[in-house]
SEVEXTI-429501 format. One record per residue (C-alpha): residue number from 1; residue in one letter; chain; z, x, y. Coordinates in steps of 0.1 Angstrom, whole numbers, plus 2048, in hexadecimal, padded with zeros to 3 digits. Each point is the difference from the previous one (the first is absolute). Layout:
N
@seq->NUM; type->A; mol->A; c3->Z; c1->X; c2->Y
...
END
This chain:
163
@seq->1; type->X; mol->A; c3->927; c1->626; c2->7E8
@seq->2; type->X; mol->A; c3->802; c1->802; c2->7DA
@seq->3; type->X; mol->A; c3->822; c1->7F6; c2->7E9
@seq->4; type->X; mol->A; c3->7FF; c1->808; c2->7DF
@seq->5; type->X; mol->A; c3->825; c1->7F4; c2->7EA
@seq->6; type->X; mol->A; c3->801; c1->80E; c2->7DE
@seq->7; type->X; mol->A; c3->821; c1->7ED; c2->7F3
@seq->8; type->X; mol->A; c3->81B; c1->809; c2->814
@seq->9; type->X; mol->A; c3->7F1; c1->81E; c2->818
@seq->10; type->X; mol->A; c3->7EA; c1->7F7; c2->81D
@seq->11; type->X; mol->A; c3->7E9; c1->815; c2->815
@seq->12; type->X; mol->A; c3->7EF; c1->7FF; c2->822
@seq->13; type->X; mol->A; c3->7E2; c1->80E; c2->809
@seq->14; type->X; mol->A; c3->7EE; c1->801; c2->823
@seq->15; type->X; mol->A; c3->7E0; c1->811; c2->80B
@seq->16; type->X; mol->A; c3->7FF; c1->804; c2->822
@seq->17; type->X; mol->A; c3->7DC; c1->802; c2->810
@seq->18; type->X; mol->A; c3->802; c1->821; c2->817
@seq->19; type->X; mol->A; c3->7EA; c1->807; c2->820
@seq->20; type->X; mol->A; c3->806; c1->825; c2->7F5
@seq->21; type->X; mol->A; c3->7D9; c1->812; c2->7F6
@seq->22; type->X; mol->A; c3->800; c1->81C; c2->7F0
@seq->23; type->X; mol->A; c3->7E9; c1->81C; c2->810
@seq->24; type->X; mol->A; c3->7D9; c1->805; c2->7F3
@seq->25; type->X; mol->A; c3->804; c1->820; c2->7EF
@seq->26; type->X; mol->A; c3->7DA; c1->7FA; c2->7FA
@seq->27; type->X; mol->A; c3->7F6; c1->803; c2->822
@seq->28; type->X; mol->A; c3->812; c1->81D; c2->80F
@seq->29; type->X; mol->A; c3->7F3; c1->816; c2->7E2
@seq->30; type->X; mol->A; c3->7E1; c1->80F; c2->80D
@seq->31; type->X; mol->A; c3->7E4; c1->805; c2->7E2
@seq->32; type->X; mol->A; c3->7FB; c1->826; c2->80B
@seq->33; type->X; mol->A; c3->823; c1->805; c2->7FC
@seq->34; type->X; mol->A; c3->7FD; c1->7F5; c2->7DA
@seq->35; type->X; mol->A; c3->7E1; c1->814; c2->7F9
@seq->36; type->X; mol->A; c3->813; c1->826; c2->80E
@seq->37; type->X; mol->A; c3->821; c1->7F2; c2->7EE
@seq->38; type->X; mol->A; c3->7EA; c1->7FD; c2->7DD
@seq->39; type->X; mol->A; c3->7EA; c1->81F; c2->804
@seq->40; type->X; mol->A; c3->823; c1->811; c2->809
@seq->41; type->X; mol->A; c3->80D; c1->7F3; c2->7DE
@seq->42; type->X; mol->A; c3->7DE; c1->80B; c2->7ED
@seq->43; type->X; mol->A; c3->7FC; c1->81F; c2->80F
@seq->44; type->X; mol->A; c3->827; c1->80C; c2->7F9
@seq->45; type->X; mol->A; c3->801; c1->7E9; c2->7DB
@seq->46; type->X; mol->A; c3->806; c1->820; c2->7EA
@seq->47; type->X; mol->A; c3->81D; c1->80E; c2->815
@seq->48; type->X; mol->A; c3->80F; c1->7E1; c2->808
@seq->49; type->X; mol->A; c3->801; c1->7F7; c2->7DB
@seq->50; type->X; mol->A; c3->80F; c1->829; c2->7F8
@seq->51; type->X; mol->A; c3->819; c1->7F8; c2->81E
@seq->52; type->X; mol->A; c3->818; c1->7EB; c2->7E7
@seq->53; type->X; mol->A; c3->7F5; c1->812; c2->7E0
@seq->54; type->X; mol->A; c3->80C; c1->822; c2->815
@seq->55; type->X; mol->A; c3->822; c1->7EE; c2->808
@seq->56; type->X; mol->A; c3->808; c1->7F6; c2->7DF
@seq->57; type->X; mol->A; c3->7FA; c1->820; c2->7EE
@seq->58; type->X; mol->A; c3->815; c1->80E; c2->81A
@seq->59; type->X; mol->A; c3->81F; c1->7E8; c2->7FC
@seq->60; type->X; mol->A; c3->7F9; c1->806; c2->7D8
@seq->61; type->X; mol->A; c3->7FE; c1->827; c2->803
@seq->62; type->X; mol->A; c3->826; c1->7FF; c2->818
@seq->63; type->X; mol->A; c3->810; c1->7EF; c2->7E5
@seq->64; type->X; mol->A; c3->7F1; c1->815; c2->7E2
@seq->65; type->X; mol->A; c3->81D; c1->81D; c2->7F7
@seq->66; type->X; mol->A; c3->7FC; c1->824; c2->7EB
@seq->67; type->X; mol->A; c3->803; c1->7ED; c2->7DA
@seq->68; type->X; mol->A; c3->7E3; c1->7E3; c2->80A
@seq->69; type->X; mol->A; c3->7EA; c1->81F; c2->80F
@seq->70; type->X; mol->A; c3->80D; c1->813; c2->7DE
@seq->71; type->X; mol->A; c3->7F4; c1->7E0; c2->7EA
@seq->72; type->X; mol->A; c3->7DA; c1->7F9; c2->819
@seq->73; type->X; mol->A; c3->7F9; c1->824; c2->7F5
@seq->74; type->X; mol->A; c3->804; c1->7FD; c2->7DB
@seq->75; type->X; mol->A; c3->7F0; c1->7DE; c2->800
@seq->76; type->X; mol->A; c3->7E3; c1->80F; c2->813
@seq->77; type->X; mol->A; c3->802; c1->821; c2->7EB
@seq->78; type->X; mol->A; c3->7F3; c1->7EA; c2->7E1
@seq->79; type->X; mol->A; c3->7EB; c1->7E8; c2->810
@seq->80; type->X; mol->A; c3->7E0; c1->80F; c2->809
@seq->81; type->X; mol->A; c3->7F0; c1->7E3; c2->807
@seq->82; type->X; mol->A; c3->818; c1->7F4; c2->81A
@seq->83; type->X; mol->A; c3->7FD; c1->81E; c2->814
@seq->84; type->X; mol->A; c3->7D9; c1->800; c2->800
@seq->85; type->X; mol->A; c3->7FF; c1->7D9; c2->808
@seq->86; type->X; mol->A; c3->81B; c1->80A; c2->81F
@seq->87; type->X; mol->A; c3->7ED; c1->81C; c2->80A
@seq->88; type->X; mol->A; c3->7DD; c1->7EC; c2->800
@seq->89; type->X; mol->A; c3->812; c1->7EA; c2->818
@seq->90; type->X; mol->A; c3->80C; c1->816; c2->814
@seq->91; type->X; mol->A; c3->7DB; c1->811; c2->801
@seq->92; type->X; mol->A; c3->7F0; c1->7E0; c2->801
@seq->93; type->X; mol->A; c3->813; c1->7F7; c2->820
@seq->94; type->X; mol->A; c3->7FF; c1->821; c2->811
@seq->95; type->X; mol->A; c3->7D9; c1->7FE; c2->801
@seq->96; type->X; mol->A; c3->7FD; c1->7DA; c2->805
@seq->97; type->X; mol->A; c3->81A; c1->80C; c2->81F
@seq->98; type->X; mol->A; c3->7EC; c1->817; c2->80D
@seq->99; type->X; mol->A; c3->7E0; c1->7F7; c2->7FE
@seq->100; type->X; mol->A; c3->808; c1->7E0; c2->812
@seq->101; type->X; mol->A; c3->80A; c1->80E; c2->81E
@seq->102; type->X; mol->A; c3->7EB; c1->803; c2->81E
@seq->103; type->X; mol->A; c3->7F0; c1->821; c2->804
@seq->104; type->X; mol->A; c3->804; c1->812; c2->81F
@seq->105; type->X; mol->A; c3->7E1; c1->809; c2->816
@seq->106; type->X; mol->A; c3->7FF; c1->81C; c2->815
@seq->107; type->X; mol->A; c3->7EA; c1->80A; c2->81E
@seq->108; type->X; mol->A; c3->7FB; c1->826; c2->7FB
@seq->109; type->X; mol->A; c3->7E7; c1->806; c2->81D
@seq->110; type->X; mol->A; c3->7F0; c1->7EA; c2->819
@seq->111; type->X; mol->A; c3->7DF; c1->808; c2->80F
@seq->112; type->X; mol->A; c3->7E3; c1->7F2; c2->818
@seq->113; type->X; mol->A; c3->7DD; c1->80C; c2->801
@seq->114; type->X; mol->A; c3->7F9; c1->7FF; c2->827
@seq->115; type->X; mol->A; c3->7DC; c1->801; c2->805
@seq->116; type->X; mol->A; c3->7F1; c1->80F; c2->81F
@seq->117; type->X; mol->A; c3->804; c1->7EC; c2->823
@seq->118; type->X; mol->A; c3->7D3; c1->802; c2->802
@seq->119; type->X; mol->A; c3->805; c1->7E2; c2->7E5
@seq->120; type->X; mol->A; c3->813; c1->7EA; c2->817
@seq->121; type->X; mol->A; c3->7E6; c1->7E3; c2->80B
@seq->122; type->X; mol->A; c3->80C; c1->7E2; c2->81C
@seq->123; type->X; mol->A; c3->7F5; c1->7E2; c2->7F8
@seq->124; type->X; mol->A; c3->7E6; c1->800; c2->81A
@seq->125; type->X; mol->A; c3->7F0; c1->81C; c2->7F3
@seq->126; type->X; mol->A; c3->7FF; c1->7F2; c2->7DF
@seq->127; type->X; mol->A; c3->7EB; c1->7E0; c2->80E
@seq->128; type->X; mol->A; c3->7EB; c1->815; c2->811
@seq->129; type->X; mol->A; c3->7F3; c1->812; c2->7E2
@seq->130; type->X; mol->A; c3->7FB; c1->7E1; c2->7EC
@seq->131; type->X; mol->A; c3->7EE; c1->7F2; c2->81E
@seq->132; type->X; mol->A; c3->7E8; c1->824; c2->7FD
@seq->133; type->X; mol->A; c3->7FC; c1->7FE; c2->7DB
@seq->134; type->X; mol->A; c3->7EB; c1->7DD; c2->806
@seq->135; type->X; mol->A; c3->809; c1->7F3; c2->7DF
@seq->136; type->X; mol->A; c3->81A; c1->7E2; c2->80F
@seq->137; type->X; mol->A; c3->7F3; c1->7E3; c2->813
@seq->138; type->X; mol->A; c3->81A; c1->7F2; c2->81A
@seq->139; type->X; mol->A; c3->814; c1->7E8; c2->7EB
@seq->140; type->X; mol->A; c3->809; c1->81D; c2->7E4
@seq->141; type->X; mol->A; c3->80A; c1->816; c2->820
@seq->142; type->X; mol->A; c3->817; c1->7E5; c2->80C
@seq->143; type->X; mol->A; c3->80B; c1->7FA; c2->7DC
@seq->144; type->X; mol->A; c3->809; c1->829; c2->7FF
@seq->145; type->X; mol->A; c3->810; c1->801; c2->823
@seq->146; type->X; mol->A; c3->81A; c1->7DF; c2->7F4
@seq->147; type->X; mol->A; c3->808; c1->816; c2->7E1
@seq->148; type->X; mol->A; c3->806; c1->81F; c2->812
@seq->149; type->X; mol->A; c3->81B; c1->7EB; c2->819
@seq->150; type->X; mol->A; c3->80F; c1->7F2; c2->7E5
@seq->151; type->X; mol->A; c3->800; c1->81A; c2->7E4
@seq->152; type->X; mol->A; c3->81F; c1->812; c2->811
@seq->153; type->X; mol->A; c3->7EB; c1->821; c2->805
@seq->154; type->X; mol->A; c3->80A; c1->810; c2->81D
@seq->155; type->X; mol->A; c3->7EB; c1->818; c2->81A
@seq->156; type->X; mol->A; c3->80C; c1->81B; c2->7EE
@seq->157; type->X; mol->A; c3->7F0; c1->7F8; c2->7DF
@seq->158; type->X; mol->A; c3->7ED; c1->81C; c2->7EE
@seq->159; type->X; mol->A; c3->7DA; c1->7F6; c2->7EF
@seq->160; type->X; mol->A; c3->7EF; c1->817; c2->7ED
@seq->161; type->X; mol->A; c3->7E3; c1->812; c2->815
@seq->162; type->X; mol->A; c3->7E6; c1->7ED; c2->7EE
@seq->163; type->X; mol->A; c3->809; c1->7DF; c2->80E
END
């Protein structure tokens, strides 16, 4: 407890020592969480800054009446190069607009070449010929047998003839 007098006014002061925590923000915000919030903000930056630019030219443009339109067009009548500074702007932004939006991607046809089912080879086929061809000794046939089980080609795989 703390007194402080200053002539004839006197004040208390007490600072109580609380068992009250306040939560870790820290640890129920998850880091992925961060990372889709900022590439959210990155991604939409432009629009999100046009958002309160839009609103305020909108607010301005309610309370404009016929004699401040009357008086804009005879400003702008004179001034040239106010109107080709607005209208570089308004090009400027248009393309910076538009080219950074994503581009849509279309699938126009989708197609398979299906080979002939005489290309089809099991697996124990396939050993069998590189047993005949005589140029594997046993431990390169093992080593091809363990890649075949493990390559996730199936029995219906397709080789070319010459294998």
């Amino acid at each position: 407890m703390a007194t402080t007098s200053h002539h004839q006014f006197s004040a208390t002061i007490e600072i109580q020592q609380g068992t009250r925590h306040l939560p870790n923000f820290l640890a129920s915000i998850k880091p992925k969480h961060v990372k889709l919030g900022y590439h959210y903000l990155m991604a939409h930056l432009f629009t999100l800054c046009l958002v309160p630019l839009i609103a305020v030219t909108a607010v301005y443009t309610y309370q404009l009446n016929l004699d401040d339109i009357g008086k804009i067009y005879l400003h702008l009548r004179y001034n040239f190069i106010t109107v080709m500074a607005l209208s570089g702007v308004v090009v400027l932004g248009t393309t910076a607009y538009l080219m950074s939006r994503p581009r849509p991607v279309y699938l126009v046809d989708y197609s398979c070449y299906r080979p002939p089912d005489n290309l089809k080879v099991k697996f124990h086929v396939f050993m069998e010929k590189s047993k005949l061809q005589g140029g594997f000794n046993e431990s390169a046939l093992e080593f091809q047998r363990k890649i075949l089980e493990r390559s996730g080609l199936g029995e219906e795989t397709l080789f070319d003839i010459e294998l």
